[in-house]
N, C-alpha and C positions, 0 to 999 in steps of 0.2 A: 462439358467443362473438363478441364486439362488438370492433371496434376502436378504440371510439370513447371518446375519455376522459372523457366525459360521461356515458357509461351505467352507469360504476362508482359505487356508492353511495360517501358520504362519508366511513362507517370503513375502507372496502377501500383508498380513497388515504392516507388516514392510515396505514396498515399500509403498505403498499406503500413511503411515503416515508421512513418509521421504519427499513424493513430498507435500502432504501438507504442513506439519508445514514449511519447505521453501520457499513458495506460497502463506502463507493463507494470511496474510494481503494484499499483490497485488491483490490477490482475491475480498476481501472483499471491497477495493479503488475502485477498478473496478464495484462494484456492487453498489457502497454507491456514487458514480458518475453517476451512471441511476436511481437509486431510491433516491427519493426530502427527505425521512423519515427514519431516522437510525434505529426506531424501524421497519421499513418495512424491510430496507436491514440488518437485521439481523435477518427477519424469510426467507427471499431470499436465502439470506449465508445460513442458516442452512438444508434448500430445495434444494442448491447447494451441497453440502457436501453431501448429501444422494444420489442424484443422482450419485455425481463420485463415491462414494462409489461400490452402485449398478454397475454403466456401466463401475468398475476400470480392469475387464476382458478384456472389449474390444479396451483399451486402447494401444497403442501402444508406448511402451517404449521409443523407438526412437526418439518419437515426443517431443516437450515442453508440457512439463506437463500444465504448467500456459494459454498457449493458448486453450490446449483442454478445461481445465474448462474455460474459458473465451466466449467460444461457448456455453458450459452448463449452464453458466450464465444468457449470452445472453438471449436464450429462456427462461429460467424461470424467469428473472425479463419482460419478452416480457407478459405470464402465467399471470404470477402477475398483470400488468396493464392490462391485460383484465379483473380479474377478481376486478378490485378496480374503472373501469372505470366510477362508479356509483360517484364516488369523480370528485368533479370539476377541482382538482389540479394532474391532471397527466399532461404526456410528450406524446407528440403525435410520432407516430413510425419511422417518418425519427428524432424527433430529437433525440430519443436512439440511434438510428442506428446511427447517427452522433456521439454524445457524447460517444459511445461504441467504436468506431475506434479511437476516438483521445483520449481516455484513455487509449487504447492497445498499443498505441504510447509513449503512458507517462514510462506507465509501464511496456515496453519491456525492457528498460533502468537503471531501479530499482536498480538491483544489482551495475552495473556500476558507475552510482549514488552514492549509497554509497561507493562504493568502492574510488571516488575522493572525496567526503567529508572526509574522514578518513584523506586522503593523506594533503587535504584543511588544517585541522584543526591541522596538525601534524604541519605545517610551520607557527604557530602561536605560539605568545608568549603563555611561562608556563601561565602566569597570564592572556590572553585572553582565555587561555582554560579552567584555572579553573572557570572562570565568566562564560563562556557559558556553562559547566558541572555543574554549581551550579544552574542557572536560568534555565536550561533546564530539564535536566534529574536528579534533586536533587528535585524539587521541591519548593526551596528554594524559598520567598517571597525577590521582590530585597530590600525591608525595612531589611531585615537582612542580605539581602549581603551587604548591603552601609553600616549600623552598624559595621559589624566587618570588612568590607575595610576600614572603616574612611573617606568615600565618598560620595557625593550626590545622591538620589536616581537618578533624573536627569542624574547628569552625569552618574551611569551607565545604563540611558535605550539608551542615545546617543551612549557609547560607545558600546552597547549590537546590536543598528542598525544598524553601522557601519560594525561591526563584522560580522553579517548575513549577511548584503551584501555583503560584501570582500566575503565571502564564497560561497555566489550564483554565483558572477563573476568568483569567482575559478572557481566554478565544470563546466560552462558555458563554462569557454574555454576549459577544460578537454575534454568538451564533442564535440567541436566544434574543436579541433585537431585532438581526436580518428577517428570524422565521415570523414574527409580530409585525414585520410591513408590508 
């Protein structure tokens, strides 16, 4: 086996890049959930990715892509705290090993997840949707959603809390029907 990323024919990187870029943030949650430092777990992730890279031969297609790296993870953020153990602030190995199962838990589900959030937010008024697309993913500061609502900022951080939880209770039963069938 080659470590060389030029030796890999053209559909193996194709394949390869397909199962990450639809992975990589679960990835990356998974690792930034064992490692206490983002700028740690993102030279982790980057030592992750090179590894699947290199061992993406011996990967077996068949398998969940997200769980194989999740083992690759595993050991290398395990790597990593060995060699950082000189810091007073690490996690001792059952409690990764703990925190590593119940985020593989989390994020088994990922997809799914979103998948009833869409559905959640679809059964919401136009106007809750566009406040929760404007404070969320617009970036919008709520001082200039209440401006151009004619609203207090107030009332929309009320109505903005409401909103998130109606949505978490959504996907909550979503997910709490699928697992009963």
């Amino acid at each position: 086996m080659s470590n060389s990323i030029s030796t890999l024919d053209q559909n193996t990187k194709t394949i390869f890049t397909s199962f990450l870029s639809k992975d990589r943030l679960r990835i990356f949650g998974y690792i930034r959930a064992l490692v206490p430092h983002n700028s740690d777990a993102e030279d982790v992730y980057q030592h992750v990715c090179l590894t699947l890279w290199k061992k993406f031969d011996d990967f077996d297609q068949k398998r969940d892509f997200f769980f194989w790296a999740c083992g690759i993870a595993f050991y290398t953020v395990c790597n990593h705290r060995r060699s950082i153990q000189h810091d007073r602030h690490f996690f001792s190995q059952d409690l990764i090993e703990a925190m590593s199962q119940k985020r593989e838990e989390q994020l088994s589900n990922y997809n799914i997840r979103i998948e009833f959030l869409h559905e959640c937010l679809s059964g919401l008024a136009e106007t809750d949707q566009q406040l929760l697309q404007n404070a969320s993913f617009e970036n919008q500061s709520l001082k200039e959603i209440a401006k151009a609502a004619n609203r207090s900022i107030q009332t929309l951080y009320n109505r903005l809390s409401l909103l998130r939880r109606e949505l978490a209770d959504c996907i909550s039963r979503r997910l709490q029907s699928e697992q009963q069938v």
